[in-house]
C-alpha positions in Angstrom: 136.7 83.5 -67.5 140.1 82.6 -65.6 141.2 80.5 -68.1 144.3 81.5 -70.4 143.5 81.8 -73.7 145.9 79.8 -74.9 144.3 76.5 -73.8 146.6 75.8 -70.7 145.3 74.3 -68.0 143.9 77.2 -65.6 146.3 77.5 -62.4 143.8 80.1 -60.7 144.6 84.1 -59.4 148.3 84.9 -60.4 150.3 83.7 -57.3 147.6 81.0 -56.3 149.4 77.7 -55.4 148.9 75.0 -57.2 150.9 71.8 -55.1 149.0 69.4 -56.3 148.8 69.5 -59.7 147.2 71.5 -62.4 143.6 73.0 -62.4 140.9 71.1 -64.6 140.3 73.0 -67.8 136.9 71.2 -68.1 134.6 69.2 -66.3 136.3 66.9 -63.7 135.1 63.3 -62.7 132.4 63.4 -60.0 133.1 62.5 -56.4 132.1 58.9 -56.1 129.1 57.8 -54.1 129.5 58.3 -50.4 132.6 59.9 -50.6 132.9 63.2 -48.5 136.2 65.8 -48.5 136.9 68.2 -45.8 138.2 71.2 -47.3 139.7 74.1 -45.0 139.7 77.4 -45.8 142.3 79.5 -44.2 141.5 83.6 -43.7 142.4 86.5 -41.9 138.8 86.4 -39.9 139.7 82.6 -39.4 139.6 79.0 -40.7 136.3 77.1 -41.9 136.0 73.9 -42.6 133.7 72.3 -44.9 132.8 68.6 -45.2 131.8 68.2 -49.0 129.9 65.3 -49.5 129.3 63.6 -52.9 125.6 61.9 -52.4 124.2 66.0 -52.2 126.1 66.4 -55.8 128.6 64.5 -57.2 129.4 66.6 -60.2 129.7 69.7 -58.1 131.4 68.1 -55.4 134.4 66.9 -57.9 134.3 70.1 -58.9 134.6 71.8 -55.8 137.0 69.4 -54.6 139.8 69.4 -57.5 139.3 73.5 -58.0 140.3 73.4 -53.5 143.0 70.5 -54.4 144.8 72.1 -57.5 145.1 75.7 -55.5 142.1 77.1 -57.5 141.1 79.4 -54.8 143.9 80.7 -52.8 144.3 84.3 -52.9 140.4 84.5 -53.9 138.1 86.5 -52.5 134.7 86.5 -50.7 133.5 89.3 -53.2 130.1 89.3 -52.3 128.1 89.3 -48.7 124.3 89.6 -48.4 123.7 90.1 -44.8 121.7 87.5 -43.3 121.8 85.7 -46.7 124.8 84.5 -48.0 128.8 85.1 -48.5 130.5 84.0 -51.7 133.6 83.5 -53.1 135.2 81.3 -55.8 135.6 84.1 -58.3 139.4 84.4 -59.3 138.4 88.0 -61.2 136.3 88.9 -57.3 134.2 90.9 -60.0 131.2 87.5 -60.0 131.5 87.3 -63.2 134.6 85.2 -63.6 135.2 81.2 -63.2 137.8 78.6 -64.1 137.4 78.7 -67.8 134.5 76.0 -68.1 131.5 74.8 -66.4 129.7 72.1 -65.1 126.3 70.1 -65.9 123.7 70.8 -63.8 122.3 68.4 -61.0 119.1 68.2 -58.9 118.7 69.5 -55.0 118.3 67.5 -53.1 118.7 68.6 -49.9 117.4 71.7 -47.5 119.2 74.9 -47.3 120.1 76.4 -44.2 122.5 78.2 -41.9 125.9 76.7 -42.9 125.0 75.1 -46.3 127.9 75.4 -49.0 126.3 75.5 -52.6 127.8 76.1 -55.7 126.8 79.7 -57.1 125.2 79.9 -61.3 123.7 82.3 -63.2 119.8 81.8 -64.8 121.3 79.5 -67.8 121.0 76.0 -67.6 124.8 74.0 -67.2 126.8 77.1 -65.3 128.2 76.7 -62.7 132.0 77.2 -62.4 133.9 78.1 -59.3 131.8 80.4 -57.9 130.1 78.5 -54.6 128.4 80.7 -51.5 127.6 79.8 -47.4 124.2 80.6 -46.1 124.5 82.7 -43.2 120.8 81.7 -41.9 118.3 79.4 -41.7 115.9 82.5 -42.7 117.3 82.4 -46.3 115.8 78.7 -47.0 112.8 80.4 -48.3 114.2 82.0 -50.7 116.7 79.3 -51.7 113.9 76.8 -51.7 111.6 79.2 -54.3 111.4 76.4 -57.0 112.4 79.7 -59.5 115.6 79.6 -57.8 115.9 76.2 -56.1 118.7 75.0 -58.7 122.2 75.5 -56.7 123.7 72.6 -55.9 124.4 71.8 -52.6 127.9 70.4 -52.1 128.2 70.3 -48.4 127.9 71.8 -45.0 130.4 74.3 -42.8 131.3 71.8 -40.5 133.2 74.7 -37.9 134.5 77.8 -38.1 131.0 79.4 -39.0 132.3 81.6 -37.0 134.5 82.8 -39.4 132.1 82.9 -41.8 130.0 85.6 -39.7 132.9 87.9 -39.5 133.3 87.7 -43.1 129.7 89.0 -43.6 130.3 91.5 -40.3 133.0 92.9 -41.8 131.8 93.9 -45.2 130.3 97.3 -45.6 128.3 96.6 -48.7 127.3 93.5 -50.9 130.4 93.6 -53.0 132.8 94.5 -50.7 135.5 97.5 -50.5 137.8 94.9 -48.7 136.8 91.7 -49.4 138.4 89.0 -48.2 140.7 86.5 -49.1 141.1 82.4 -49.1 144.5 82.7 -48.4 144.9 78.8 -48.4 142.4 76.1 -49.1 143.1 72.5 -48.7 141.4 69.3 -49.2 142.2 65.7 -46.8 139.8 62.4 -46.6 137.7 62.3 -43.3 
């Protein structure tokens, strides 16, 4: 789950940085009302940076935001690309399966999906999310997002440049779970 067993505070992949502080082991605070966060996301294909805005989600967005801050997901990978769909990251095991150790209570959408939408990735139980969070790659996956069976992942923000980067991610992979996924090799969060 990415969280030692011990009950220490989760510090993300071995090696991840962690400058600012320790990783939440639970449920951090929500980002408060009309707050937004730009978090950049440094990789080898480029940097992308996201404005994360609270009034979409707040629990998910002070989620998102102390995982970026604490070091969570540097060294992460992308480790899964649907082409034409989405790329995700946010896993510190890249297998999906994995998150920080905890997760997070569950929020309404309440906002469209579309090319350049960040969202926070859950599987079908209610209440669990983690770290995982994916970028659509194209206004033609709104359909499917929207299909009230699966129109429950929070949307945290939008890619507000480098989607550029975010297409050579999904170019580059040569299945849905990659053979070379990669890597957030530094993510950082600043006030707009």
């Amino acid at each position: 789950s990415g969280a030692p067993a011990s009950g220490a505070p989760s510090t993300g992949p071995a090696g991840s940085g962690t400058a600012s502080g320790s990783c939440p082991t639970s449920q951090p605070p929500a980002l408060g009302a009309g707050q937004k966060r730009v978090v950049t996301i440094e990789t080898a294909k480029g940097r992308i940076q996201l404005t994360i805005d609270a009034d979409l989600s707040p629990i998910a967005a002070g989620n998102f935001v102390a995982l970026a801050g604490c070091g969570f997901y540097n060294g992460v990978v992308f480790h899964r690309v649907v082409t034409d769909f989405v790329i995700q990251g946010g896993d510190p095991t890249g297998t999906g399966t994995g998150g920080p150790g905890y997760t997070i209570k569950d929020e309404p959408v309440t906002a469209t999906y579309g090319r350049g939408t960040v969202a926070m990735a859950r599987t079908a139980a209610p209440n669990s999310v983690g770290s995982q969070f994916f970028i659509v790659l194209s206004d033609g996956a709104r359909t499917a997002l929207a299909d009230p069976a699966y129109n429950n992942y929070q949307i945290i923000g939008t890619v507000t440049s480098g989607m550029e980067a975010v297409d050579a991610i999904a170019a580059g992979a040569d299945a849905e779970l990659p053979t070379h996924p990669i890597a957030m090799d530094k993510v950082t969060v600043s006030t707009p």
